[in-house]
C-alpha positions, 0 to 999 in steps of 0.5 A: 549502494543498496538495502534489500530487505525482507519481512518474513514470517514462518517463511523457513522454506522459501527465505534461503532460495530468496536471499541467495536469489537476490544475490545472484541477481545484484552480482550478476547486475554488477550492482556492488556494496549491497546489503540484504536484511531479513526482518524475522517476524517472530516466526516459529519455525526456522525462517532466521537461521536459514536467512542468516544461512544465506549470510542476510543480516537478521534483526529479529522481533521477538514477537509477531508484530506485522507486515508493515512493522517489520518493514519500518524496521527493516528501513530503520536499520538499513545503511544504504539511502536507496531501499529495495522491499521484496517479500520472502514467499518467491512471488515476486520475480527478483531478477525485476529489480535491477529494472526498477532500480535503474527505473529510480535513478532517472528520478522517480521518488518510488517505482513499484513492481505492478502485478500481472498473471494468473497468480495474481488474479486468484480468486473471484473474491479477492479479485473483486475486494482488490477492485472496490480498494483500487477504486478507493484508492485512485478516487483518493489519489486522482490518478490511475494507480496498477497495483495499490499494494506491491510488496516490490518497490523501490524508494529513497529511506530519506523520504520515507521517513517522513512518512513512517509514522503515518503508514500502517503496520500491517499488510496495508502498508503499502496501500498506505505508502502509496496513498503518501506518496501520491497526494504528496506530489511524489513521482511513482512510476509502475513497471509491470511484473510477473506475479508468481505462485506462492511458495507455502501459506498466505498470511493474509486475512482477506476480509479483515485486511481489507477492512484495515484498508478502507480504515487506512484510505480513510484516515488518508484522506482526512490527513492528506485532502479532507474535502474529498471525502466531504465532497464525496459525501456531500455527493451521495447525500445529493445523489439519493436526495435527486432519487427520492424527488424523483420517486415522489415524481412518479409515484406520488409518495410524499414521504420521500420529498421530504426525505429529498428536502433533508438530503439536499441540506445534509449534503450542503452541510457536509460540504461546508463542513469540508470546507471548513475541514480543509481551511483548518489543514491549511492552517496546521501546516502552515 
């Protein structure tokens, strides 16, 4: 027994030939008692009715409230423990999910969809953004991680709702559910996908959503491991401090031992501050 569930906005084209995909696939897979639950995002076009079309149940929001958001009520509302998150623009391959499926119940807490080909790859600027943030990302979570923000996944809701509160209602709420999950201890296993083309126009502004990661991975870090963003501090206060002792080295410019001098105390301040930091969580969760 499954949930599928779809957050779509202004996805009038593509919602019908999702949903009626997805059934095909479950039946197919002989995967029975399922039920399909499209989010409409307060969309302007036709996206519900062609979703409720193709017999999906619709909860509809009466204004645009985000990704993320849809998908918190998506899993809210679904009647079945394990979840199925898949988006409406036909980029991820739906007959991948019976994979991840039986991929989840030899004991994995989330298996994801991990993106390859040439759609996924895009442009050099996402490319290169998508880089920096899964750097990020696995500095945070001390393990290689594929793909940091799938919209492809599988989870238990029971485990998720521990962690709702926490994940952001935007794009980043799979960035931010996979930073949960890794710096919990929670098992997540990657199956590589093929990424499709995009049916109609992204809704993603590349620029500002990347921004709302880093704010993400940040405030994950403070709430789940503190001290390795004060190590991480304490480390580049120290790197540049190593840099200005060895400029004054070689060409004599004074100014920059002392520059060296306040660094190297910066960066012991900051660490003691982690400490501190981390000594204080281990209080609160106590």
């Amino acid at each position: 027994m499954i949930s599928v569930i779809i957050p779509a906005y202004n996805e009038s084209k593509s919602i019908g030939k999702v949903v009626e995909t997805v059934q095909e696939i479950l039946n197919e897979n002989q995967i029975n008692n399922f039920e399909i639950l499209v989010i409409d995002d307060g969309s302007s076009d036709d996206t519900g009715n062609k979703a409720e079309e193709s017999s999906a149940k619709v909860i509809k929001h009466p204004h645009n409230a985000g990704y993320g958001h849809s998908l918190k009520t998506g899993i809210m509302s679904a009647s079945n423990d394990t979840i199925v998150i898949i988006d409406a623009d036909l980029t991820y391959p739906v007959n991948a999910i019976p994979e991840l499926i039986r991929k989840y119940h030899e004991g994995f807490d989330m298996v994801v969809g991990a993106r390859t080909g040439k759609y996924y790859r895009e442009s050099i600027m996402k490319s290169l953004l998508r880089i920096i943030l899964k750097f990020l990302v696995e500095f945070t979570a001390g393990r290689s991680i594929p793909d940091i923000n799938s919209g492809l996944r599988v989870f238990s809701k029971k485990t998720i709702t521990n962690y709702l509160q926490h994940l952001c209602n935007t794009f980043s709420f799979t960035t931010s559910l996979t930073l949960a999950y890794m710096m919990t201890g929670k098992f997540v296993e990657y199956i590589p996908i093929e990424y499709g083309k995009r049916m109609g126009v992204s809704k993603v502004r590349l620029f500002r959503e990347s921004l709302r990661t880093l704010q993400y991975i940040t405030q994950s870090i403070i709430y789940y491991n503190p001290l390795k963003l004060f190590i991480l501090l304490s480390g580049l206060c120290f790197m540049l401090s190593v840099l200005a002792f060895s400029i004054t080295l070689f060409l004599n410019i004074n100014l920059l031992y002392y520059v060296g001098i306040g660094g190297v105390f910066s960066s012991l301040i900051i660490f003691c501050l982690g400490l501190l930091s981390d000594l204080l969580k281990q209080v609160v969760d106590k």
